[in-house]
C-alpha positions in Angstrom: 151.3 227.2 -36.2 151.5 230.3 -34.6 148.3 231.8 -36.5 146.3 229.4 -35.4 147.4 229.1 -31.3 146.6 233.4 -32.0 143.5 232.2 -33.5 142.0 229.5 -31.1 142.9 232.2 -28.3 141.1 234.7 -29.8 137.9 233.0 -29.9 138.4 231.5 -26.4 138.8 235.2 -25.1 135.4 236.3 -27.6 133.8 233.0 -26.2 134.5 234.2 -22.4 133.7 237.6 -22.8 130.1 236.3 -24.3 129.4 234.4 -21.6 130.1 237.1 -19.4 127.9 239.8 -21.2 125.0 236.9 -20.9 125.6 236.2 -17.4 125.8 239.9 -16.9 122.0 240.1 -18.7 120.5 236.9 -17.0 121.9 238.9 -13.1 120.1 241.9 -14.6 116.7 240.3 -15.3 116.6 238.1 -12.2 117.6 240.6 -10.0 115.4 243.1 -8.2 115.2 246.6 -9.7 117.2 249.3 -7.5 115.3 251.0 -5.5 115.1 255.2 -6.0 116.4 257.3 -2.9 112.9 258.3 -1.8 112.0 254.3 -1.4 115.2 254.2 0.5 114.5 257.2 2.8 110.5 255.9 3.4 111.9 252.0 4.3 114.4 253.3 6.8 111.4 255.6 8.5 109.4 252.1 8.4 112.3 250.6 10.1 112.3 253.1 12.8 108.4 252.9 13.3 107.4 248.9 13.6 103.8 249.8 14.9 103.2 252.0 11.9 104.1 248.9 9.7 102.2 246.7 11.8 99.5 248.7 11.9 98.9 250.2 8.6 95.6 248.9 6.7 97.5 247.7 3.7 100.0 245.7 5.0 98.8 242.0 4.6 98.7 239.3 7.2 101.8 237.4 5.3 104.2 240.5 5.8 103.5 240.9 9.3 104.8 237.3 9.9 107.6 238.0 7.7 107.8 241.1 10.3 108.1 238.4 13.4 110.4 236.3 11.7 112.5 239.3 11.2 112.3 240.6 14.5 111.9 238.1 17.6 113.5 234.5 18.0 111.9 233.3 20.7 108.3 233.5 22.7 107.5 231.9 25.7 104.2 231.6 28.1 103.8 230.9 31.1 100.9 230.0 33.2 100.4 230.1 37.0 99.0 227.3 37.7 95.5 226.6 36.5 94.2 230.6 37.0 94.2 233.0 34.7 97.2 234.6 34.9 100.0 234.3 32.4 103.6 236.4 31.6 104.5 236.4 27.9 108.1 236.4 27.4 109.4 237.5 23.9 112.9 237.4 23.2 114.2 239.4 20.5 116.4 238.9 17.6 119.6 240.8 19.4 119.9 239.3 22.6 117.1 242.0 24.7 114.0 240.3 26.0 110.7 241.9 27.0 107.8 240.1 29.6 104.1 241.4 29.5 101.1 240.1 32.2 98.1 238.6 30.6 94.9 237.6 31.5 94.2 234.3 29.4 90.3 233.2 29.7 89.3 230.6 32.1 86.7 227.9 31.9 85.3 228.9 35.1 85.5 231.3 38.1 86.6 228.5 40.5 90.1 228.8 38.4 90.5 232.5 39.3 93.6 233.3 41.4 91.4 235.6 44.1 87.9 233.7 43.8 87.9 232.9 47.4 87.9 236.6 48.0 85.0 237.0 45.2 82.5 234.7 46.2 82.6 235.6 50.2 81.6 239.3 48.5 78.8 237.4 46.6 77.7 235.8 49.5 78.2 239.1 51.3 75.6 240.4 48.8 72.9 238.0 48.4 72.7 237.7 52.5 72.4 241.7 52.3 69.7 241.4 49.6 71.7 243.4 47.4 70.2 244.0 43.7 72.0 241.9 40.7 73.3 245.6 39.9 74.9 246.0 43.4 76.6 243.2 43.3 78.0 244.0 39.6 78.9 247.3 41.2 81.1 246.3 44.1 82.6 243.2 41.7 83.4 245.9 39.3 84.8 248.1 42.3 87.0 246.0 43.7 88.3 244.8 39.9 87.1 241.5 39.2 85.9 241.0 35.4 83.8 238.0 34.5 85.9 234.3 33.1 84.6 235.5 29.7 87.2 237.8 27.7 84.0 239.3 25.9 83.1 241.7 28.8 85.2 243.8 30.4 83.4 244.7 33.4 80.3 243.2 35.5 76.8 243.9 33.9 73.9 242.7 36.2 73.0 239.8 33.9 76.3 238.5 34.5 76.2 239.2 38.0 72.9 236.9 37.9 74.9 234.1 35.9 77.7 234.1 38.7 75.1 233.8 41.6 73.5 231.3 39.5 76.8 229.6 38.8 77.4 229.8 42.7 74.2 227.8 43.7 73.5 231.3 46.0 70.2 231.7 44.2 66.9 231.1 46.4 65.7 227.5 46.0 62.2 226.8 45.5 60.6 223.4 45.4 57.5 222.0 45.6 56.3 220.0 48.6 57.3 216.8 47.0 58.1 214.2 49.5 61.3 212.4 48.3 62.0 208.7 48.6 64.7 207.4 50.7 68.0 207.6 48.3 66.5 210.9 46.5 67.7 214.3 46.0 67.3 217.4 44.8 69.7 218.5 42.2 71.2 221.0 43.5 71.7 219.3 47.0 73.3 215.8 45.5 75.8 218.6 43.2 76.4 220.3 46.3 76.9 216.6 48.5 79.5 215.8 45.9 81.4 219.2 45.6 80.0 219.6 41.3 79.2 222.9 39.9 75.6 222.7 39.7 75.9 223.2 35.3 78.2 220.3 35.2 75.9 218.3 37.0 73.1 219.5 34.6 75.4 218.5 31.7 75.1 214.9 33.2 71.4 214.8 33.5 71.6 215.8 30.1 74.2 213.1 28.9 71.5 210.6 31.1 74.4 209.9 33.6 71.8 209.9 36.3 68.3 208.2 37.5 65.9 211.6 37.3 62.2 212.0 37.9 60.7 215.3 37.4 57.9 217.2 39.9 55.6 219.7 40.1 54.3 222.5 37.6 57.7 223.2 36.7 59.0 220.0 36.9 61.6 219.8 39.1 64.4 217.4 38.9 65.1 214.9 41.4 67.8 212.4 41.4 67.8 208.8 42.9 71.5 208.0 44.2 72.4 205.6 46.8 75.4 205.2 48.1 76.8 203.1 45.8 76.0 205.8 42.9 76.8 208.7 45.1 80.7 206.6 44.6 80.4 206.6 41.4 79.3 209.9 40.6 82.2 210.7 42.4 84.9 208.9 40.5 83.2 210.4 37.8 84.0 214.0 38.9 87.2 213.2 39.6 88.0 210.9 36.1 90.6 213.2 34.1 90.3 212.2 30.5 93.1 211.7 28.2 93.6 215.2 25.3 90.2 217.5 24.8 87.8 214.8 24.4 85.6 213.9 27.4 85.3 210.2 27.1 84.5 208.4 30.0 84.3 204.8 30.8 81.0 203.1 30.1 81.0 202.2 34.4 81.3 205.9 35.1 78.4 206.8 32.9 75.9 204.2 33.0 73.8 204.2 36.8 73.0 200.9 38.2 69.3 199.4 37.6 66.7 200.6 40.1 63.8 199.3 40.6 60.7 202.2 41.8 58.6 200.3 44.3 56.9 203.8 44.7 55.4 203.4 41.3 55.7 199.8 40.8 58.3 200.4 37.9 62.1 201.0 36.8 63.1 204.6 36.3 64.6 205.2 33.6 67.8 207.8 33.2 66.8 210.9 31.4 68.4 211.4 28.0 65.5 215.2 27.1 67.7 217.9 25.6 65.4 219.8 26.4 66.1 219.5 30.1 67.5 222.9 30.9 64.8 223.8 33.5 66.4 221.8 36.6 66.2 222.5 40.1 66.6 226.6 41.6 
């Protein structure tokens, strides 16, 4: 009786140390290998030089988020108001926090924080019959930079977009006699307070009754007052998300009937109607 509680010990200890030898061997394989002292001494010089890490050419774009994950818990923007600028708070695994100014891009230069201040220079510029490049000059001089984050500073065919944006260029018409109820484009965009290429997007869209003039073919725009109303709930509709969908009443104008040429006029629905009124 004895030999065999010695025996059935014995193979429970050779049984437990076998399992340990494999569990040993399994730890070993699945395991990372160690790394040699010089890979120790080169991760601890990474570790004190993020940029270099950041920026060196081979490290790939899945080990720089591994980088952020690592380093900061938190990031937070915030916007003033509708302009441009921003602060970017970052708040770091640790308990520090860092904030950084930015300049975010803008949809137009209406939204800029000091546009007041840049269109009376405009204005100022055009009235003195300054050259495109004079103005670009004295924009760039007093350190405005166009909505556009692909340009740093004012080149003269961006100073001829803004003036062009700012309905300050000359306007030349033919001698067109308009019918009561019509405008020119850019006076009806002007009468309802609409950047003159918003209004061109809606004589695109056909959101408006237009007949076109002269060699060049000048737009004109039939609104009464009724449209003039409706045009203006139409400027001021905010759609729901992204998407620009307005209501059908918004879009569609109201039946006129042209007794100067004996028939209706019909809204205009060219894309090719880029050459409206300067």
């Amino acid at each position: 009786m004895v030999a065999r509680t010695l025996e059935q010990r014995w193979e429970d200890a050779l049984r437990r140390e076998q399992e340990a030898r494999e569990g040993d061997d399994r730890f070993h394989r699945e395991s990372p290998r160690r790394l040699t002292p010089e890979e120790l001494d080169r991760i601890r010089a990474l570790a004190a030089d993020i940029p270099s890490l950041w920026n060196a050419a081979d490290t790939p774009a899945a080990d720089r988020k591994e980088i952020v994950r690592v380093l900061v818990e938190r990031v937070t923007v915030t916007v003033r108001g509708t302009t441009e600028h921003a602060v970017l708070r970052i708040e770091w695994i640790g308990g520090t926090s860092t904030e950084h100014s930015l300049r975010r891009q803008v949809s137009c230069y209406q939204r800029l924080c000091d546009f007041p201040r840049m269109r009376s220079l405009v204005e100022a510029g055009v009235a003195a019959g300054q050259t495109f490049e004079q103005i670009a000059e004295c924009l760039n001089r007093e350190g405005f930079r166009p909505v556009s984050n692909r340009d740093e500073r004012f080149t003269p065919a961006r100073a001829r977009d803004l003036v062009y944006r700012l309905g300050l260029s000359p306007r030349r018409r033919p001698a067109e006699p308009l019918a009561p109820d019509e405008w020119w484009v850019r006076d009806l965009s002007d009468e309802l307070g609409v950047s003159y290429l918003r209004f061109k997007d809606w004589v695109k869209k056909g959101y408006v009754h237009v007949r076109r003039v002269g060699s060049k073919r000048h737009l004109v725009i039939w609104a009464d007052a009724e449209e003039r109303e409706r045009l203006g709930r139409l400027r001021d509709y905010r759609c729901p998300g992204r998407l620009n969908h307005y209501p059908v009443e918004l879009t569609r104008p109201k039946a006129r009937s042209d007794q100067k040429r004996g028939r209706r006029a019909q809204p205009s629905r060219d894309e090719n109607d880029d050459r409206l009124d300067r």
